[in-house]
C-alpha positions in Angstrom: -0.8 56.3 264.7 2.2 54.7 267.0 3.1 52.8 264.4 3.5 55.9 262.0 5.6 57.3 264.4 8.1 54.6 264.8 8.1 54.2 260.8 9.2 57.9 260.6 12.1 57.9 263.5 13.7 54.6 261.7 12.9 56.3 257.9 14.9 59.4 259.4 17.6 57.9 261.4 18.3 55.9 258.0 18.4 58.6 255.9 20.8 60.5 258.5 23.1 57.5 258.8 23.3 57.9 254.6 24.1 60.9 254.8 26.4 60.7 257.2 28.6 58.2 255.2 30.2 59.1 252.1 28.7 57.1 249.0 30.9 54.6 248.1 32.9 55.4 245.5 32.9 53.6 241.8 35.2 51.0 240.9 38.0 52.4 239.2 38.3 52.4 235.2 41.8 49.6 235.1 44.1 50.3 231.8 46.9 47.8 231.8 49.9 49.3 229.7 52.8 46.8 228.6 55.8 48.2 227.2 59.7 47.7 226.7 60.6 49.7 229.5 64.3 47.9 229.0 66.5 47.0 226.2 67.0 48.9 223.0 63.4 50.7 222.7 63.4 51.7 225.9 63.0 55.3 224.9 60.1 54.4 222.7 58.4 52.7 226.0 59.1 55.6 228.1 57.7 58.0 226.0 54.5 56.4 225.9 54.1 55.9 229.0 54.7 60.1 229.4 52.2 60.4 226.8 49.8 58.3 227.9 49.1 59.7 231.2 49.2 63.8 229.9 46.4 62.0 227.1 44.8 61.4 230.2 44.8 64.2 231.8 43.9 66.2 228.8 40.8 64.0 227.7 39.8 64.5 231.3 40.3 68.0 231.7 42.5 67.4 234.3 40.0 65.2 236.9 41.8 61.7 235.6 37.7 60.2 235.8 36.3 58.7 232.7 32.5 59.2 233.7 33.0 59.8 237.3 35.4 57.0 237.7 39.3 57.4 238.6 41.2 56.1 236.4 43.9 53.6 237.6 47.4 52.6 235.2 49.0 49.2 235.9 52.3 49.3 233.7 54.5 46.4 233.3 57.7 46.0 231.2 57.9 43.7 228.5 61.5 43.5 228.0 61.6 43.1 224.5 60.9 39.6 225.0 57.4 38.1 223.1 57.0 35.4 225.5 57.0 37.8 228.7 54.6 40.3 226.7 52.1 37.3 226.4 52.7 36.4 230.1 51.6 39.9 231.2 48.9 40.8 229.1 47.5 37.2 230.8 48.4 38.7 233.9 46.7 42.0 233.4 43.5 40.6 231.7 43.1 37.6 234.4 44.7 38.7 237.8 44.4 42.5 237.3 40.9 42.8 235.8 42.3 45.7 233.8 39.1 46.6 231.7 41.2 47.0 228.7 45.3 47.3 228.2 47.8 49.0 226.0 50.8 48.5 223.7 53.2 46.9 222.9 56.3 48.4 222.3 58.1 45.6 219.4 56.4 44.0 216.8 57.0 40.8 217.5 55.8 41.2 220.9 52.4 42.3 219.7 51.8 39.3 217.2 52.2 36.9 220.6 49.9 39.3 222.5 47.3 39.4 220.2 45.4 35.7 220.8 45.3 36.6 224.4 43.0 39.5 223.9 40.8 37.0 221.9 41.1 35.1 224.5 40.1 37.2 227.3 37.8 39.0 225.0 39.2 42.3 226.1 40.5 45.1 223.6 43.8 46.0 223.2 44.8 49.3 221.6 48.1 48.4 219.9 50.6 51.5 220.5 53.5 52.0 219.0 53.9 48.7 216.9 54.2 49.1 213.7 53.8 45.3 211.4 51.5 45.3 209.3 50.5 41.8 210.2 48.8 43.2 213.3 46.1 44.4 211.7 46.1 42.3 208.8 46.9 38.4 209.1 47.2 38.3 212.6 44.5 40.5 213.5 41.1 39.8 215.5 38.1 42.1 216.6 39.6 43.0 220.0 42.6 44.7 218.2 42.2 48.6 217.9 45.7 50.6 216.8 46.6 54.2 217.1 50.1 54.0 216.1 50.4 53.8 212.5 51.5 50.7 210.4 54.0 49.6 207.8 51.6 50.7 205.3 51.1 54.1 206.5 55.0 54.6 207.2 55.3 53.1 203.5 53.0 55.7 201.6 54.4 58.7 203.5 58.1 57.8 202.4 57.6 56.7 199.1 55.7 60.3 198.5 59.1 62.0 199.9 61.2 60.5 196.5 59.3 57.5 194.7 58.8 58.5 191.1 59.6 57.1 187.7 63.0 56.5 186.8 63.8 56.3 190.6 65.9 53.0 191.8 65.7 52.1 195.4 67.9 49.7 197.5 66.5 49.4 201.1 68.2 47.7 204.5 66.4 47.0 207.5 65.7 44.7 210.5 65.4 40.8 209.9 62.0 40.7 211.8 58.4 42.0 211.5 59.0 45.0 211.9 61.5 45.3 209.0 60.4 42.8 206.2 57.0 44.2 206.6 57.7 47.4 206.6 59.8 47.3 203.2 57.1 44.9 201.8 54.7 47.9 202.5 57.4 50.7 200.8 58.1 48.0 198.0 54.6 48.4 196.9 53.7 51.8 197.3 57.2 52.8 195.8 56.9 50.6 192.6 53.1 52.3 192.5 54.6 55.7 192.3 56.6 54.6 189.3 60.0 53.7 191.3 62.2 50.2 191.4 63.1 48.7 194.3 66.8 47.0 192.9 68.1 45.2 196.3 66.9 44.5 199.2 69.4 43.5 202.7 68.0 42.3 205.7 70.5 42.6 209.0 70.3 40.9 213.1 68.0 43.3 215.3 72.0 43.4 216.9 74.0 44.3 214.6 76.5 47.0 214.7 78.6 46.0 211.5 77.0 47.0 208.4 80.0 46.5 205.7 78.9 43.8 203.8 75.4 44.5 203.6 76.3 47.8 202.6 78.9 47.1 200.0 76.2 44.9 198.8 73.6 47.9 198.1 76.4 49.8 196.4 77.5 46.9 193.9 73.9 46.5 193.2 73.6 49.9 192.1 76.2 51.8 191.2 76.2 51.6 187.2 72.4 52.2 187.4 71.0 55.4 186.2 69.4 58.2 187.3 68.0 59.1 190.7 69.7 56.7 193.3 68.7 56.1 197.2 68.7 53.5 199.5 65.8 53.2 202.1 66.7 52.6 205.5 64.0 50.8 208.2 65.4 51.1 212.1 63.8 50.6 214.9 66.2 51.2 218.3 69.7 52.0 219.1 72.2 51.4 217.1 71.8 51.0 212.9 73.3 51.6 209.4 73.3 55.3 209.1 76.8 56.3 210.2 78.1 53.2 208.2 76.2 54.2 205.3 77.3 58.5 205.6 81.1 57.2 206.1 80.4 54.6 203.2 81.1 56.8 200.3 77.7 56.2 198.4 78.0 60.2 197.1 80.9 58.9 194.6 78.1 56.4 192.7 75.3 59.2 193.3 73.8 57.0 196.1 71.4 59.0 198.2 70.3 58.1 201.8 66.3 58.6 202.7 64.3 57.3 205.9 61.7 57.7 208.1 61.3 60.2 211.0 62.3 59.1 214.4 63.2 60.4 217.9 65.0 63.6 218.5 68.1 61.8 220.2 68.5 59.3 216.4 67.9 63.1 214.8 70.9 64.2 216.5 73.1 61.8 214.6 71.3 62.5 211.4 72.6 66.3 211.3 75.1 65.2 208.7 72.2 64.4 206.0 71.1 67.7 205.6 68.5 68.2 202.8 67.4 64.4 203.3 63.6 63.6 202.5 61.3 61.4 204.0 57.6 60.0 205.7 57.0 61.0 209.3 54.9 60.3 211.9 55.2 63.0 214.1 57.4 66.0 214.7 55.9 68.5 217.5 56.5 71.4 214.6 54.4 70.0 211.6 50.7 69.5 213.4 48.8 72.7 214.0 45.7 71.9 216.1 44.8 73.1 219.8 45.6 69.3 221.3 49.1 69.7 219.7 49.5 73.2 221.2 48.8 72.1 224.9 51.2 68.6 224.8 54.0 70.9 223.6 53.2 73.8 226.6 53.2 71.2 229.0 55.5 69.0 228.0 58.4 71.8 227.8 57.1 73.2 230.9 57.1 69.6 232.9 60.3 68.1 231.1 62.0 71.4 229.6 62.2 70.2 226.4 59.4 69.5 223.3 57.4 66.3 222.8 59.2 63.7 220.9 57.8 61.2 218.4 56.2 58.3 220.6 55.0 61.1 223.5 52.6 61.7 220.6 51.7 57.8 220.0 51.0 57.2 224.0 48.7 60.6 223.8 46.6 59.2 220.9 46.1 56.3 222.9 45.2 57.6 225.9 42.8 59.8 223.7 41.4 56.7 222.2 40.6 55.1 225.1 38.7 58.1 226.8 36.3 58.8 223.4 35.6 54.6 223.3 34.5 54.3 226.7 32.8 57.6 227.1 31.4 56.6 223.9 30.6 53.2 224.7 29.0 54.1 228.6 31.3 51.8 230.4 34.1 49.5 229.6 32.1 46.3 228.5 33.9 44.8 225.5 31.5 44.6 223.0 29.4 48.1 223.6 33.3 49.5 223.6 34.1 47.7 219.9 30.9 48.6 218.7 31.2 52.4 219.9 35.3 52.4 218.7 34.6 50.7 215.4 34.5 53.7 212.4 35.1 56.3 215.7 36.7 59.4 215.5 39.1 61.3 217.8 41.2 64.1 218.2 44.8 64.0 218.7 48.0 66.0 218.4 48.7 64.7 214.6 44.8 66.1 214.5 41.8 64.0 213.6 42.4 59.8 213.7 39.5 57.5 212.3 39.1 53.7 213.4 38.6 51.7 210.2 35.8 49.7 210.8 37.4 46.6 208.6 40.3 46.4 210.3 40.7 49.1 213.4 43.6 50.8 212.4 43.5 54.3 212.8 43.8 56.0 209.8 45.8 59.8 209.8 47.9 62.3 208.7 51.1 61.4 207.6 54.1 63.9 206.4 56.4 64.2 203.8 60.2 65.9 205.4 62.9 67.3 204.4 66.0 67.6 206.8 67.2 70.9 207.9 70.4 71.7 210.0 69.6 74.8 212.5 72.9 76.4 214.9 70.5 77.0 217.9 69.0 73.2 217.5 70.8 69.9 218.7 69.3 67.9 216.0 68.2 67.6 212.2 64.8 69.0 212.1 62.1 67.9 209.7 60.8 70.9 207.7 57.2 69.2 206.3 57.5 69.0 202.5 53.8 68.0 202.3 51.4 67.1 204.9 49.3 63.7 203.8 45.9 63.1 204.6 44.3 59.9 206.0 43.1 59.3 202.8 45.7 59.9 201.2 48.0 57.0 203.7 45.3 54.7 204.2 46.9 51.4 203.9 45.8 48.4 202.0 43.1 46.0 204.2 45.0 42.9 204.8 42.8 41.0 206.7 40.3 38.0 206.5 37.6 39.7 208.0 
């Protein structure tokens, strides 16, 4: 009977010392984030990292916990540069313990990123870069990407002009980004019945276009019928002006490109009525995710949502579904939840494709349009494409 006793003070003064405590509180959920925080995307960057965190907030209804756990951003800057991209994804996998990480911003800095996710055996959601070798030659199970690819920016553009009896000249960036993003157009243009006649290929740094362009115009001026040349830019800077003060309207020469940030669409005014393949404008999606990013974006930062606010808000969606999904942030329950998953974002519904985990999704066809009580060229949607309809070619090994 004593010894009853005794058992039932210590059992309560236990459970009153428990109480008395506050549970210890989960580990948080770690996403490391890399982007190019400096240097000539440094918008891009910056808007994802905007749009990653309201893509946070909104997935969580406003708690920022994933499954009762906070939810903790380490961000670094990769400066453009592929070796320092490499050197903090190591960082953030190894020293961090980020459970999974984010970006990058350029291209190139994502091909040298993506061994050390295989290495780590950690998933990184690709956002905003665009090569297509990142999920095709490059790629490896780890690598999930929301933003679109060359392929997808291909499809979309080439259904803005690409018909029969079209010829096409195009000029971009000598690096990833650029020769495999006019590969991509090359082929889905020349699918859609138009030629691609020349192609010019310029330094990420260049800020005189004259030859290059005098090139394109020699190329085509005694051909006939419809004429354009196709212009891939990523950054500050690029051919535009050159090409509108070029004279190509005496030969018949027509400009068309892709869909970009509101501050490039400012210097684009002057090619009113020019068609093209977007990713995002905060007008053409119609969808209740899409409503509240452009209420709270123009209520935080008194103006809209801009093209990569979008990208960073997909992510950050992503992320959320996979781990809820998956029950926790191991690797392999997270690819095997995110693989063939779908998930809601401002452009509307995005699908991981199970070959390759690139997110397939809508895509739009533009035209410009010049408005007095707007600072910028806005694209009026021509055509909205379906992820079907941009699903890009699989290009890898798998």
């Amino acid at each position: 009977m004593k010894a009853g006793r005794v058992f039932k003070v210590v059992f309560m003064a236990v459970l009153c010392l428990a109480l008395a405590v506050p549970a210890m509180a989960a580990d948080p959920i770690k996403i490391g984030i890399i982007q190019g925080l400096s240097g000539p995307l440094e918008v891009y960057g910056k808007q994802e990292i905007t749009g990653f965190k309201l893509g946070i907030e909104y997935a969580t209804k406003g708690t920022n916990k994933i499954m009762g756990r906070d939810v903790e951003l380490i961000i670094e800057d990769t400066q453009l540069k592929p070796d320092r991209g490499k050197m903090l994804l190591t960082k953030l996998y190894n020293d961090d313990k980020v459970d999974l990480a984010v970006g990058p911003t350029s291209s190139g800095v994502a091909l040298a990123c993506l061994p050390v996710a295989a290495e780590f055996k950690k998933v990184l959601i690709v956002e905003p870069a665009v090569a297509d070798a990142i999920t095709g030659a490059a790629w490896n199970r780890y690598i999930f990407r929301t933003g679109r690819n060359s392929g997808q920016d291909a499809i979309s553009n080439a259904a803005a002009i690409s018909k029969a009896g079209v010829n096409i000249a195009t000029i971009a960036q000598d690096y990833a980004f650029g020769r495999d993003g006019v590969a991509a157009y090359k082929a889905a243009a020349e699918k859609m019945g138009a030629k691609i006649v020349h192609e010019e290929y310029t330094d990420l740094k260049a800020t005189d276009f004259t030859a290059p362009i005098q090139k394109i115009i020699n190329a085509m001026k005694d051909l006939k019928g419809p004429k354009y040349v196709f212009v891939i830019w990523a950054g500050k800077g690029g051919p535009i002006p050159q090409l509108i003060g070029s004279g190509l309207d005496k030969y018949g020469i027509e400009i068309t490109s892709g869909g970009n940030v509101l501050a490039a669409l400012k210097m684009m005014k002057p090619l009113k009525g020019m068609k093209g393949g977007l990713y995002y404008y905060y007008e053409c999606p119609k969808n209740e995710v899409n409503d509240w990013l452009i209420k709270e974006h123009e209520k935080r930062f008194k103006e809209p949502p801009d093209f990569f606010t979008c990208g960073g808000f997909a992510a950050a969606m992503a992320a959320v579904a996979g781990i809820t999904k998956a029950g926790g942030t191991d690797s392999e329950k997270l690819i095997a939840a995110m693989e063939g998953m779908e998930f809601m974002t401002p452009k509307g519904k995005m699908i991981f494709r199970k070959e390759d985990h690139q997110a397939l999704q809508t895509m739009y066809a533009f035209q410009l349009d010049v408005r007095p009580d707007v600072a910028w060229a806005v694209p009026v949607l021509l055509k909205e494409l379906s992820p079907e309809e941009t699903a890009p070619p699989i290009l890898n090994k798998r």
